[in-house]
OpenMM code with the backbone's topology and positions (N, CA, C; nanometers):
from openmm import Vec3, app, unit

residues = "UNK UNK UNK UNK UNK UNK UNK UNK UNK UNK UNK UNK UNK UNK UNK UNK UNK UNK UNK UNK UNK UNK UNK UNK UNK UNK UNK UNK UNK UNK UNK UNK UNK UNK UNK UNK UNK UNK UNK UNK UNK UNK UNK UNK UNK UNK UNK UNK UNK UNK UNK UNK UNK UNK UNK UNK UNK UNK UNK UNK UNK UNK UNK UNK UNK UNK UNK UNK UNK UNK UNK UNK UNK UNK UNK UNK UNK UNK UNK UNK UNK UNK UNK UNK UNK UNK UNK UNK UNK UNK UNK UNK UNK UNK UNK UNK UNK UNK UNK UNK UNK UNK UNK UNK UNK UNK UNK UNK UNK UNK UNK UNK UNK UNK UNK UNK UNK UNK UNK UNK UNK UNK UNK UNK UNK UNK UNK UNK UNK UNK UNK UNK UNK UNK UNK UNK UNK UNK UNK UNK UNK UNK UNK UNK".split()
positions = [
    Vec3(-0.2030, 2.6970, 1.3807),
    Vec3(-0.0860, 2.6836, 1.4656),
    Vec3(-0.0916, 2.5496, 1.5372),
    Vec3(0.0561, 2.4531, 1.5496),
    Vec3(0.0148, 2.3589, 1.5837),
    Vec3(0.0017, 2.3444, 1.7798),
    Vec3(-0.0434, 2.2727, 1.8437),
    Vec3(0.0343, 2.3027, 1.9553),
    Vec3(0.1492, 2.2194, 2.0181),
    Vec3(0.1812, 2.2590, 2.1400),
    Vec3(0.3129, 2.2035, 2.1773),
    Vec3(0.2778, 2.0281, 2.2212),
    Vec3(0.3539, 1.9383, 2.1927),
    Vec3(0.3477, 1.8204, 2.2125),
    Vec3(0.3953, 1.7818, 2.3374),
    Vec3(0.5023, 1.8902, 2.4080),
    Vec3(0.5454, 1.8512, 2.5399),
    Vec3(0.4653, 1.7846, 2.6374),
    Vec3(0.5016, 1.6892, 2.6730),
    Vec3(0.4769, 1.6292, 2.7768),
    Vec3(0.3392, 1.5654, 2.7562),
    Vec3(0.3014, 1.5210, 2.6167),
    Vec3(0.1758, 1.4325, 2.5739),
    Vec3(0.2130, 1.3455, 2.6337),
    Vec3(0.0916, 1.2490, 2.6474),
    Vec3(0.0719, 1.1186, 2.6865),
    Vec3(0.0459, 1.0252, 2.6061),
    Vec3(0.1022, 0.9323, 2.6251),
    Vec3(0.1147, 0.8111, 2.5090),
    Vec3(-0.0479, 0.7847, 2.4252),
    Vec3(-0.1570, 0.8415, 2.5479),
    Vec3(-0.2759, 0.7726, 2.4696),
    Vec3(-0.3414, 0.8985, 2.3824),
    Vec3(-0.3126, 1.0391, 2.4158),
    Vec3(-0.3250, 1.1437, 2.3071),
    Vec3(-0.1868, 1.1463, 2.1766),
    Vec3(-0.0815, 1.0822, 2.1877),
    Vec3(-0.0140, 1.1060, 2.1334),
    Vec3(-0.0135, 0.9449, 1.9888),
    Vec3(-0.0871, 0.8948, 2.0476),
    Vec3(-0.1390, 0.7958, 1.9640),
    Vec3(-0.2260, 0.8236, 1.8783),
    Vec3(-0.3496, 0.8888, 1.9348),
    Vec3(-0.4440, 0.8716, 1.8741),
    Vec3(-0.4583, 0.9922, 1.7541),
    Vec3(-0.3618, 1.1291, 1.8105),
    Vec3(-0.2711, 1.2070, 1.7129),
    Vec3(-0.2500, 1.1006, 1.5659),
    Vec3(-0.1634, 1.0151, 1.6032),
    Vec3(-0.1072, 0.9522, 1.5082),
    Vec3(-0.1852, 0.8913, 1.4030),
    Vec3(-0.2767, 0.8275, 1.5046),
    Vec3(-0.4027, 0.7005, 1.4229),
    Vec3(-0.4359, 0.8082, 1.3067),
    Vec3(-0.4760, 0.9095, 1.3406),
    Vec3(-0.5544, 1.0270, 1.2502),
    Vec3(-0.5185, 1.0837, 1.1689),
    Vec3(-0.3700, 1.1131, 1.1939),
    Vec3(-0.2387, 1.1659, 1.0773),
    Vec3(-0.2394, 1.0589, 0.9685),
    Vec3(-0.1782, 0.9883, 1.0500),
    Vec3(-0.1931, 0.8255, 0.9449),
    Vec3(-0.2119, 0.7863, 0.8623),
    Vec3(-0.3330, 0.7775, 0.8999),
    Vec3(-0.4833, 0.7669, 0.8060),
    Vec3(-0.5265, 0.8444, 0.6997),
    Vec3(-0.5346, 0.9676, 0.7517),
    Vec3(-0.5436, 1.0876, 0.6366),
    Vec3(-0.4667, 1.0706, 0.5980),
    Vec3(-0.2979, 1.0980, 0.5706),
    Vec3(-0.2269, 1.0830, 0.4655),
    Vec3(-0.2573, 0.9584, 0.4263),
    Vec3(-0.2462, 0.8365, 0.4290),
    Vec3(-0.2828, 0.6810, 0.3956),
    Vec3(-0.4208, 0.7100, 0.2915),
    Vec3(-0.4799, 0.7385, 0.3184),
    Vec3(-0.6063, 0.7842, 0.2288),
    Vec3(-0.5711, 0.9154, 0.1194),
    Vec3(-0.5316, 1.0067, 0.1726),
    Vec3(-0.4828, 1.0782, 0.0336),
    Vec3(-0.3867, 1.0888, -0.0070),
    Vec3(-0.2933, 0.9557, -0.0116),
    Vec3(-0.2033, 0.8757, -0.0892),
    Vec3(-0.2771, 0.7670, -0.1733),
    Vec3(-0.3410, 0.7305, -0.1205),
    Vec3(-0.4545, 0.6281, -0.2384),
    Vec3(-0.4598, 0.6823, -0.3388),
    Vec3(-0.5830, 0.7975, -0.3066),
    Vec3(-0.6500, 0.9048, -0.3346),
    Vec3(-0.6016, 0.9514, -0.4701),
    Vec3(-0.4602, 1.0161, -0.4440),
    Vec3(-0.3570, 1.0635, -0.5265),
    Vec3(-0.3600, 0.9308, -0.6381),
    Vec3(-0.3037, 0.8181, -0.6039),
    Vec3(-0.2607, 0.7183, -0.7374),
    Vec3(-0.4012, 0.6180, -0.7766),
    Vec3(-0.5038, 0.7357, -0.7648),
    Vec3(-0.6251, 0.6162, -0.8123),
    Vec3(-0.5984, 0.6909, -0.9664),
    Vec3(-0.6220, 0.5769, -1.0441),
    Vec3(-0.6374, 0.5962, -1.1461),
    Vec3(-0.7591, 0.5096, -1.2301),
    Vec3(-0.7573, 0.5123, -1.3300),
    Vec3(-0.8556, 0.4226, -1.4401),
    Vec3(-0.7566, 0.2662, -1.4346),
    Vec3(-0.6743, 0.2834, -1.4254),
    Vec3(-0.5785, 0.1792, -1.4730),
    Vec3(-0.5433, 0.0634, -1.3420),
    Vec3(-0.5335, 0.1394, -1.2364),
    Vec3(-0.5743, 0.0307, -1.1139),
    Vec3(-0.6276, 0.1179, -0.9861),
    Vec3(-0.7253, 0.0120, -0.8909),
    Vec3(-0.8200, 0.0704, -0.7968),
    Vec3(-0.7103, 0.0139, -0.7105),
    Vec3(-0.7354, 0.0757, -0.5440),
    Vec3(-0.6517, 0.1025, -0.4567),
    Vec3(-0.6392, -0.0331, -0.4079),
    Vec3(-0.7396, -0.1550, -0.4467),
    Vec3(-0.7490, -0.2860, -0.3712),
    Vec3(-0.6341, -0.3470, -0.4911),
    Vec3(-0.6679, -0.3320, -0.6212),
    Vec3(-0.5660, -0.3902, -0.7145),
    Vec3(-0.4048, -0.3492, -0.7064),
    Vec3(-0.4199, -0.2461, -0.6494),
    Vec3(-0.2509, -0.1931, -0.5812),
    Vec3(-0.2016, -0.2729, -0.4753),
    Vec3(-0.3129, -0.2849, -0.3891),
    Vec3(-0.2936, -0.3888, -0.2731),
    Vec3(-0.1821, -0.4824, -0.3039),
    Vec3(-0.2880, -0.5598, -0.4035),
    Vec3(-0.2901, -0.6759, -0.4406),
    Vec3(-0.1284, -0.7435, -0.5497),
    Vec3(-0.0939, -0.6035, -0.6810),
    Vec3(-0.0113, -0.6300, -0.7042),
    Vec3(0.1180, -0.6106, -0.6117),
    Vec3(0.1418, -0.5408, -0.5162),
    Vec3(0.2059, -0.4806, -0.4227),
    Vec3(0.2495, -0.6444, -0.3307),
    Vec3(0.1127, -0.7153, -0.3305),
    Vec3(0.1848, -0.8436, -0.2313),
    Vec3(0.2584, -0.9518, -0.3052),
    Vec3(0.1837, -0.9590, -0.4350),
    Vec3(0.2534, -1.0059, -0.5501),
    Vec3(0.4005, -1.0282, -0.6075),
    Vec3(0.4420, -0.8520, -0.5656),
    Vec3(0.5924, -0.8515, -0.6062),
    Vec3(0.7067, -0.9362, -0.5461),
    Vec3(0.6390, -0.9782, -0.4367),
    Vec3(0.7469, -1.0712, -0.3314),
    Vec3(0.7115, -1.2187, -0.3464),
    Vec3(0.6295, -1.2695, -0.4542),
    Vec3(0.6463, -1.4468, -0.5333),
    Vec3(0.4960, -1.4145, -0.5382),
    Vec3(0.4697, -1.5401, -0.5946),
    Vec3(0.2830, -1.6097, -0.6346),
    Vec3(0.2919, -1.6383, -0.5126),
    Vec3(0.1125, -1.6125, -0.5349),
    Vec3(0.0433, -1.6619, -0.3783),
    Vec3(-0.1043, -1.7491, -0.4377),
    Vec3(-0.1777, -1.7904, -0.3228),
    Vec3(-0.2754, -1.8279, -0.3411),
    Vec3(-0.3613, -1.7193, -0.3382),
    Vec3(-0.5337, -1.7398, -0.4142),
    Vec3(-0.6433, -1.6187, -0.3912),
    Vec3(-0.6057, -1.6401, -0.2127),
    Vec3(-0.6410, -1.7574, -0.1517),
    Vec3(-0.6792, -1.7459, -0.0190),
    Vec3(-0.5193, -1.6939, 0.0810),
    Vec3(-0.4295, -1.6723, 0.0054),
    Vec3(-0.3589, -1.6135, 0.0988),
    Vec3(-0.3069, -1.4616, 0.1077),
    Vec3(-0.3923, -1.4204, -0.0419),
    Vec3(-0.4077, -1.2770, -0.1324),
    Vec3(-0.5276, -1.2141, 0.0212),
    Vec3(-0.6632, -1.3141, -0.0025),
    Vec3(-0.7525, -1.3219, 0.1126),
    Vec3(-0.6972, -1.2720, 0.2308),
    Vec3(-0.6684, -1.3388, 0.2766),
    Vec3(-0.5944, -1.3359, 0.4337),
    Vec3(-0.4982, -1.2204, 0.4301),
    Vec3(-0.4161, -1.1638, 0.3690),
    Vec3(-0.3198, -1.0502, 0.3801),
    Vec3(-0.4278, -0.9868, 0.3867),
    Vec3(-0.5211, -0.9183, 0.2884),
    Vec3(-0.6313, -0.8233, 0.2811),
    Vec3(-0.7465, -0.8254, 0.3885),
    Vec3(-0.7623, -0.9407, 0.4522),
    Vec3(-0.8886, -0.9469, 0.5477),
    Vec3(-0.9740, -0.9347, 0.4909),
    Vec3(-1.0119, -0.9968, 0.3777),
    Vec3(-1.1117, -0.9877, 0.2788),
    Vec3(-1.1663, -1.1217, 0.2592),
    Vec3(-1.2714, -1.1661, 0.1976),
    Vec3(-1.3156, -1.2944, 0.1987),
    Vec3(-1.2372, -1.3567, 0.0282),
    Vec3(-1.2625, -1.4623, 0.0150),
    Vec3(-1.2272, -1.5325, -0.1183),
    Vec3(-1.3010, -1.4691, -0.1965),
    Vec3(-1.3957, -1.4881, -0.2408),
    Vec3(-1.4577, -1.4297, -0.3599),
    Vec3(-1.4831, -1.2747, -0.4071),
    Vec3(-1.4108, -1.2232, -0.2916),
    Vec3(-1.4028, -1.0712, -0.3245),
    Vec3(-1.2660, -1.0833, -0.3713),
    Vec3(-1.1749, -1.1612, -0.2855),
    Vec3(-0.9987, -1.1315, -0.3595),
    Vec3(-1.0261, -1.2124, -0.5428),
    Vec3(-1.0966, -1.3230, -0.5250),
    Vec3(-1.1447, -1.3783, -0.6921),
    Vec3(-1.2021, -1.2490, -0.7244),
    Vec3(-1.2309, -1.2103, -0.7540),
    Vec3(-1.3095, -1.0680, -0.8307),
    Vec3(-1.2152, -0.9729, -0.8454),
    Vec3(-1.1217, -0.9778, -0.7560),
    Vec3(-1.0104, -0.8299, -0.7646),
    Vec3(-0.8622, -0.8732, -0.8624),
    Vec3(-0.8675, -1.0239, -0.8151),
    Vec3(-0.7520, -1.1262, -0.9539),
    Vec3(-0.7967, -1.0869, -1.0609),
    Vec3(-0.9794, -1.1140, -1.0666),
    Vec3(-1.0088, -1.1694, -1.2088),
    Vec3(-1.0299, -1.0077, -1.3219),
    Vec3(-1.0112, -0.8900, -1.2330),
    Vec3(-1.0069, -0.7535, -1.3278),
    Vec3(-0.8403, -0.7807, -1.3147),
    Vec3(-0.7604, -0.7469, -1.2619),
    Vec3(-0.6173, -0.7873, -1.2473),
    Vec3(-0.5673, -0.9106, -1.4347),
    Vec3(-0.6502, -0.9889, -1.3869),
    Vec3(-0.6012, -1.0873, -1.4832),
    Vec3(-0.6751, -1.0158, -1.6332),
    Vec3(-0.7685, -1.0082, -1.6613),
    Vec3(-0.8270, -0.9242, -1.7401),
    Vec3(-0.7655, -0.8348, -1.8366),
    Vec3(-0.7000, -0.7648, -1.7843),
    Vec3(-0.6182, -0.6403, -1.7867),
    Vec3(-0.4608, -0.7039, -1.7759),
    Vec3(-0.4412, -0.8373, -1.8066),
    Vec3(-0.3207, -0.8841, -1.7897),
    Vec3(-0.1786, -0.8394, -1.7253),
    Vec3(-0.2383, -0.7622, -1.5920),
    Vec3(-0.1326, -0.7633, -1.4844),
    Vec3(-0.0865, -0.8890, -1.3967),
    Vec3(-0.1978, -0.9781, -1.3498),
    Vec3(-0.1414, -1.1031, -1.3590),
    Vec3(-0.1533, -1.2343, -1.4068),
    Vec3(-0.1176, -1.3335, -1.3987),
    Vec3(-0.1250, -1.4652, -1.4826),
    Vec3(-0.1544, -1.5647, -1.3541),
    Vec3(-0.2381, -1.7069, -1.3622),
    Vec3(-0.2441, -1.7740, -1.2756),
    Vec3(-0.1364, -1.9070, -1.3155),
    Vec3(-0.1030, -1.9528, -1.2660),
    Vec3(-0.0571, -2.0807, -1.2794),
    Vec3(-0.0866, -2.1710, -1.1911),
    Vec3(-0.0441, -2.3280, -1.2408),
    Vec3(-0.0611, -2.4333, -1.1083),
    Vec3(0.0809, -2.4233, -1.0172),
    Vec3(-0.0168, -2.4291, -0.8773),
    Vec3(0.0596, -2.4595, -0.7584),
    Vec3(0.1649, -2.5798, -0.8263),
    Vec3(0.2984, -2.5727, -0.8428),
    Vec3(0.3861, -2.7223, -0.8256),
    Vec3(0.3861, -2.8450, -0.7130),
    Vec3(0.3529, -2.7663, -0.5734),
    Vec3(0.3222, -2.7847, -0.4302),
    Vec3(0.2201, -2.8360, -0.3791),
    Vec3(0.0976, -2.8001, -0.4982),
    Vec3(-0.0218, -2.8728, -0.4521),
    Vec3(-0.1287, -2.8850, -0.5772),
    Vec3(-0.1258, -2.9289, -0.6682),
    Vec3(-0.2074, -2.9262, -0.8045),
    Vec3(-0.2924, -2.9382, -0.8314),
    Vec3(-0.4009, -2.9056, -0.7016),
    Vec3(-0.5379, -2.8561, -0.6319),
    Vec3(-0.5178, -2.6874, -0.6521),
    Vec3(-0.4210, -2.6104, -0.6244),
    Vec3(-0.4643, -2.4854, -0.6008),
    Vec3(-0.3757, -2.3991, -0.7154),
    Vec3(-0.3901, -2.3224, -0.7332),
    Vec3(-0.3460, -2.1849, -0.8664),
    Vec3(-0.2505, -2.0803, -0.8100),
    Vec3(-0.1893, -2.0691, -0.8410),
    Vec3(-0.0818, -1.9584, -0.7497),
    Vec3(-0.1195, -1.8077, -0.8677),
    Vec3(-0.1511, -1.6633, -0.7836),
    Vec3(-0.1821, -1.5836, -0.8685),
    Vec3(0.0115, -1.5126, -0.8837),
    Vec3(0.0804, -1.4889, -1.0138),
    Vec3(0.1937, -1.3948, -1.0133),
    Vec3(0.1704, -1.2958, -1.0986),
    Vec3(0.1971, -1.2054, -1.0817),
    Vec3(0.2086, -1.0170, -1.0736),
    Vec3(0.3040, -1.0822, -1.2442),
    Vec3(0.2740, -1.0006, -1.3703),
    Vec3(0.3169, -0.9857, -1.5136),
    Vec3(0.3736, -0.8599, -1.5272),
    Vec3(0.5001, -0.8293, -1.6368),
    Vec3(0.5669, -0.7374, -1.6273),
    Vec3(0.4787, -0.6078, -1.6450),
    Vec3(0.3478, -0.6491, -1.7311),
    Vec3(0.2230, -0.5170, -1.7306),
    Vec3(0.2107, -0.4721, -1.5754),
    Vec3(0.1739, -0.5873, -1.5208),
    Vec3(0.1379, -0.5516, -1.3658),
    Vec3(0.2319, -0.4990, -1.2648),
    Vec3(0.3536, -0.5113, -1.3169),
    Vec3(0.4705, -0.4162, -1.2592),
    Vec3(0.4641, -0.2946, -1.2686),
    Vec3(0.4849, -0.2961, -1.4195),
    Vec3(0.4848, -0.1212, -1.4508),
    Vec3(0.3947, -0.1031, -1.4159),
    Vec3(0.2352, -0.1073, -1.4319),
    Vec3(0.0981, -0.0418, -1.3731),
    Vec3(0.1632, -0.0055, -1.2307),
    Vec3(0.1989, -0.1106, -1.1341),
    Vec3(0.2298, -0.0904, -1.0025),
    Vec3(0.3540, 0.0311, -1.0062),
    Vec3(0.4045, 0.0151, -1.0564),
    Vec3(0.5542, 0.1472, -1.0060),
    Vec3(0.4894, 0.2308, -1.0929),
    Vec3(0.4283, 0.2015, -1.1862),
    Vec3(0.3541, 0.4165, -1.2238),
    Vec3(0.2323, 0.4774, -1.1183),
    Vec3(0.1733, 0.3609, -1.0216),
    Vec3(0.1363, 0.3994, -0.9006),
    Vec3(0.2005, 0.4698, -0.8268),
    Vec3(0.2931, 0.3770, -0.8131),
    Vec3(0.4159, 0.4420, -0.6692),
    Vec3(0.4645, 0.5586, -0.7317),
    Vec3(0.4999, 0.5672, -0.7990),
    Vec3(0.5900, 0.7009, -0.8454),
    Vec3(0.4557, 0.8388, -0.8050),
    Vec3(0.3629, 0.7993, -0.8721),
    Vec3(0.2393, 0.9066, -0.8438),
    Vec3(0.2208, 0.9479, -0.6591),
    Vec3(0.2005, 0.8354, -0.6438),
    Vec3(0.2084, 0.8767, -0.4765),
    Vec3(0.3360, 0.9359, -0.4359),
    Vec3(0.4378, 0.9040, -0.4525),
    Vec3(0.5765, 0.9813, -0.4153),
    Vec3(0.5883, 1.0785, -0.5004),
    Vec3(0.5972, 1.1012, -0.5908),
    Vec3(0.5610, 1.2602, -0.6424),
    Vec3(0.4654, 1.3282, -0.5510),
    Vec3(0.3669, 1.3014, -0.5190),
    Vec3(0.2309, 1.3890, -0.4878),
    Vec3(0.2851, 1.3942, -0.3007),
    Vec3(0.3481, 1.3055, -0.2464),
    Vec3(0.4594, 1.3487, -0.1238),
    Vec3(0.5774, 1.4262, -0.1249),
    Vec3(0.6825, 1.3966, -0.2273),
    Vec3(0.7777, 1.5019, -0.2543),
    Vec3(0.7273, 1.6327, -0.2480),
    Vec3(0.5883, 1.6811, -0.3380),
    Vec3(0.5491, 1.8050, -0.3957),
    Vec3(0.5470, 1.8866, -0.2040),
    Vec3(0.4633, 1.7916, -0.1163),
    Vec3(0.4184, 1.8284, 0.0153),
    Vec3(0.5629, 1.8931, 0.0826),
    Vec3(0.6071, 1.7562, 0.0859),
    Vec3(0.7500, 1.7198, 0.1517),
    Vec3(0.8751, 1.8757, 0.1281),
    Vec3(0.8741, 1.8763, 0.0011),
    Vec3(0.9328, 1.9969, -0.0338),
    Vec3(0.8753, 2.1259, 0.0201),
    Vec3(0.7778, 2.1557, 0.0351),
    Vec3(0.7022, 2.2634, 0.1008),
    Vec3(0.7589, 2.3371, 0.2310),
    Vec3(0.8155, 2.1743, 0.2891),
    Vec3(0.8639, 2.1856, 0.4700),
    Vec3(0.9896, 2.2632, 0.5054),
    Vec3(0.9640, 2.3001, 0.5923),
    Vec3(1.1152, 2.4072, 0.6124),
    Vec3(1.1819, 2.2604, 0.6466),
    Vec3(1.3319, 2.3168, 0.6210),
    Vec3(1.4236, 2.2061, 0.6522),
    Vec3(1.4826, 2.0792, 0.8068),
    Vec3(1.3861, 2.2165, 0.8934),
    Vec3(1.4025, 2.1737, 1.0326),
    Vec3(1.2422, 2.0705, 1.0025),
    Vec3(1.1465, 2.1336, 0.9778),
    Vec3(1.0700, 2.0127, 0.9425),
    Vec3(1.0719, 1.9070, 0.8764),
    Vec3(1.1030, 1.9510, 0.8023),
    Vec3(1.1976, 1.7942, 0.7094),
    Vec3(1.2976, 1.6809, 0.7649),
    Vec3(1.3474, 1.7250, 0.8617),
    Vec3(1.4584, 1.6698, 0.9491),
    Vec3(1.3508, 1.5939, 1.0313),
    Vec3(1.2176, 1.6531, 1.1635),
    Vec3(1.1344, 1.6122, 1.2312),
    Vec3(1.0458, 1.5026, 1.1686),
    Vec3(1.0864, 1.5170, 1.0215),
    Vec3(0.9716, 1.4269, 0.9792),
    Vec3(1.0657, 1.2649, 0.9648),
    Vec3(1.2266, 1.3041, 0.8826),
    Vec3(1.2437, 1.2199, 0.8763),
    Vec3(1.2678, 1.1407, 0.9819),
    Vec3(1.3089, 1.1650, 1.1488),
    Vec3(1.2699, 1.1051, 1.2499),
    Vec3(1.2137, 1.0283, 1.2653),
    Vec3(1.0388, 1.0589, 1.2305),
    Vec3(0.9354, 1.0280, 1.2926),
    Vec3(0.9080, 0.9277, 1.2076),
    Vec3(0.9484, 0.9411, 1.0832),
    Vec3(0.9861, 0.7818, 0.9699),
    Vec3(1.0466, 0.6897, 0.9981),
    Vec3(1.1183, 0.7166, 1.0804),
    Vec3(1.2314, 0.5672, 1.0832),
    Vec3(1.1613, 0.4657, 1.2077),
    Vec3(1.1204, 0.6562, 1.3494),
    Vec3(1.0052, 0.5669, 1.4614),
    Vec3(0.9323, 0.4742, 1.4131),
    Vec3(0.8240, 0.5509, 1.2747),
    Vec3(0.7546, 0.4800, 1.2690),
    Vec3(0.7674, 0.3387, 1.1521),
    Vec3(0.8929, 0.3458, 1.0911),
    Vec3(0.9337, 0.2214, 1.0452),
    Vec3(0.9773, 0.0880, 1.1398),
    Vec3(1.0293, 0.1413, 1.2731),
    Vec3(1.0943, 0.0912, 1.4028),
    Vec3(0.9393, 0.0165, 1.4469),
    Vec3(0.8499, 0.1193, 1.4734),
    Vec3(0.7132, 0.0492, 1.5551),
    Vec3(0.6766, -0.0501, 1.4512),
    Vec3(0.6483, -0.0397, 1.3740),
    Vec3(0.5226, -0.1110, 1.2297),
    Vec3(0.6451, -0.2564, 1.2290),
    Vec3(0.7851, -0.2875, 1.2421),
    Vec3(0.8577, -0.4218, 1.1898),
    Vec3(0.8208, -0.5179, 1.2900),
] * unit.nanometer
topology = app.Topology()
chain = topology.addChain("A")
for resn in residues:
    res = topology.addResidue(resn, chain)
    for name in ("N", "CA", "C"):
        topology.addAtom(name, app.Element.getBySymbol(name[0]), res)
């Protein structure tokens, strides 16, 4: 049974959240791990879809060092989800872009995770369903 939320306080009603979050965030991974891409290579094609980047700015989105984002390109490239090319901008550096393989790999991800939410999602009585979609848009509102 859950209990009543009335009159929480912003710093229990947070930390509620951090924990919800998270757990679903993790068994949404969880759900679209497959053989075919690991949850960092989802990352990765996922930042992709919006132009080429550099490893070091692949790096920096991830908070990861260079030679770990080089290692996560170079199974990526491997597996010809993406292709490197030269920077036009600077012909010192390689821009990594996401290949139509690396698309589809990526949206047969997504679809797996949103299936494996629908399946939940559907479960909810309709008044819950309504509370949730709320608490989606909040939390689309907080995260922009």
């Amino acid at each position: 049974m859950r209990k009543s939320t009335r009159g929480i306080g912003a710093g229990p009603l947070a930390a509620e959240l951090r924990v919800a979050v998270m757990r679903t965030s993790r068994r949404l991974r969880a759900e679209a791990a497959s053989r075919e891409i690991s949850p960092g290579q989802y990352s990765v094609l996922a930042a992709l879809m919006n132009g080429p980047r550099t490893v070091g700015q692949l790096a920096a989105r991830e908070q990861i060092q260079a030679p770990s984002m080089t290692r996560i390109v170079n199974g990526l490239a491997d597996a010809a989800f993406v292709a490197r090319e030269e920077n036009p901008q600077d012909k010192r550096q390689v821009l990594v872009r996401i290949t139509d393989s690396g698309s589809a790999a990526l949206l047969r991800a997504r679809s797996k995770r949103t299936e494996w939410l629908a399946r939940r999602v559907a479960a909810l009585t309709p008044q819950q369903r309504a509370t949730l979609h709320e608490a989606a848009l909040i939390l689309q509102e907080m995260s922009a």
